[in-house]
C-alpha positions as CSV (number, residue, x, y, z in Angstrom):
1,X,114.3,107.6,118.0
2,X,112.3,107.6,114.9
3,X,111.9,104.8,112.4
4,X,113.7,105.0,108.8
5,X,111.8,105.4,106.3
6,X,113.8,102.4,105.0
7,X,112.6,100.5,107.9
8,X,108.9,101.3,107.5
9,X,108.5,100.4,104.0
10,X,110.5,96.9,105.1
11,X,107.6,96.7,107.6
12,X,104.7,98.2,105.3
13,X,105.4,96.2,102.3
14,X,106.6,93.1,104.3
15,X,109.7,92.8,102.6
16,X,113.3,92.5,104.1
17,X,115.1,95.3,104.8
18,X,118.3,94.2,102.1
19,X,115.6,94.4,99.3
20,X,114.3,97.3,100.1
21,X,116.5,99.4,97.6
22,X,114.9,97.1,94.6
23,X,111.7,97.5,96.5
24,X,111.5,100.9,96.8
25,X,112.9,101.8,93.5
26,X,110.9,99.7,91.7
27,X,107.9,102.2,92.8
28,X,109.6,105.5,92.5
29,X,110.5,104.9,88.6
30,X,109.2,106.9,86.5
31,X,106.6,104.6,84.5
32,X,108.1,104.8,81.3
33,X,111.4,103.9,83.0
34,X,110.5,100.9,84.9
35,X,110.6,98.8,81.3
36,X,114.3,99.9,80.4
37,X,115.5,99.5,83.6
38,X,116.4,96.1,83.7
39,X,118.5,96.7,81.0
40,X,120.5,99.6,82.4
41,X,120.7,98.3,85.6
42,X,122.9,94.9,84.5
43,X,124.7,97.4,82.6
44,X,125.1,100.2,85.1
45,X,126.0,103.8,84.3
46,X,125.5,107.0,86.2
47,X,122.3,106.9,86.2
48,X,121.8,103.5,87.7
49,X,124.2,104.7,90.0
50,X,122.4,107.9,90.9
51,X,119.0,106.3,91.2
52,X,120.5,103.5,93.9
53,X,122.3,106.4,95.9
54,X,119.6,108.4,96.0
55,X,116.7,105.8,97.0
56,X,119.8,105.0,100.2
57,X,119.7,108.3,101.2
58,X,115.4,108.0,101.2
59,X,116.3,105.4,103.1
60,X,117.8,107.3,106.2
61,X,115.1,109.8,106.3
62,X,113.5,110.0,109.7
63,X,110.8,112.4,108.6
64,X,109.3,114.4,105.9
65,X,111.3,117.1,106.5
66,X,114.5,114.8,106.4
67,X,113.1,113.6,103.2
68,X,113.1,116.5,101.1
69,X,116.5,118.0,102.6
70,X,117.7,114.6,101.1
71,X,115.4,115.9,97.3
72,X,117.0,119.1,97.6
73,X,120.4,117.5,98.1
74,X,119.4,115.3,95.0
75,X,118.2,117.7,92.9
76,X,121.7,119.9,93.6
77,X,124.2,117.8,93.6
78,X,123.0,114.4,91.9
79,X,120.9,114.6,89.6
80,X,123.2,117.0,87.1
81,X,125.3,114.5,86.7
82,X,123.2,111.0,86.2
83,X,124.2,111.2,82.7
84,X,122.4,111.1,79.6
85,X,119.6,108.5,80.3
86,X,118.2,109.9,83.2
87,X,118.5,113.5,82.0
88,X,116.9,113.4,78.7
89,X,114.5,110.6,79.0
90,X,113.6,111.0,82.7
91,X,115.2,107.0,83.4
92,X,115.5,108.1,86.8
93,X,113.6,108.2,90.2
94,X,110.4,110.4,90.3
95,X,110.6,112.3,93.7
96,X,106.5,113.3,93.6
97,X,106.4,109.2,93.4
98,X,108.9,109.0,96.5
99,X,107.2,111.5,98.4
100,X,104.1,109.9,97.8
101,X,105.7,106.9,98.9
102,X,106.5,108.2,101.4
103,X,103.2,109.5,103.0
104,X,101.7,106.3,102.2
105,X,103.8,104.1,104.3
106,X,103.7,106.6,107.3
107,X,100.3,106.6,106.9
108,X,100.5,102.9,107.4
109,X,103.4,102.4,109.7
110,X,103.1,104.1,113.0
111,X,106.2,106.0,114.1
112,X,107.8,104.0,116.6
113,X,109.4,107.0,118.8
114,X,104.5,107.6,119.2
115,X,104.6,104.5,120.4
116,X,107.3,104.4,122.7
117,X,106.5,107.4,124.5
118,X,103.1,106.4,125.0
119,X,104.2,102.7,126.5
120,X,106.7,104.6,128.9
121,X,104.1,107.3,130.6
């Protein structure tokens, strides 16, 4: 079975895998975001709220592909409603950051299902 993207930045960025929501957030903000953030995150809101659920589902992605079915799914059904902040000021996740993100640790990380297969033959 694949590796999670959640489980490949944990190893890429050698950080446990009940941070990587902080973690991996933390990259994805839009820059201009990252210094508000603090704020709106002790406070919480729909956008705080959106962001989190969002960088979970990024989380579960097995592959590109499953990565930007998840976007889509963001861009449809989430991200109308992450209120105010993250609508008119962009506090919110960048998706050209996660998939860049993304590539970057599977271009680190070696898919363990390669690996695997390889070790079995």
């Amino acid at each position: 079975m694949p590796q999670t993207f959640k489980s490949a930045f944990c190893q890429c960025f050698n950080c446990p895998e009940d941070q990587y929501g902080y973690e991996a957030l933390k990259r994805c903000l839009y820059p201009h975001a990252s210094a508000m953030w603090r704020i709106l995150d002790l406070a919480g809101g729909r956008a705080v709220l959106a962001a989190n659920a969002f960088i979970q589902m990024a989380g579960q992605a097995q592959s590109k592909e499953d990565l930007l079915d998840i976007i889509n799914e963001y861009r449809d059904d989430i991200k109308p409603h992450s209120g105010f902040f993250a609508g008119r000021w962009k506090i919110r996740v960048s998706v050209e950051r996660l998939v860049a993100l993304h590539d970057e640790v599977r271009a680190k990380v070696p898919p363990t299902g390669a690996n695997s297969n390889a070790s079995a033959t």
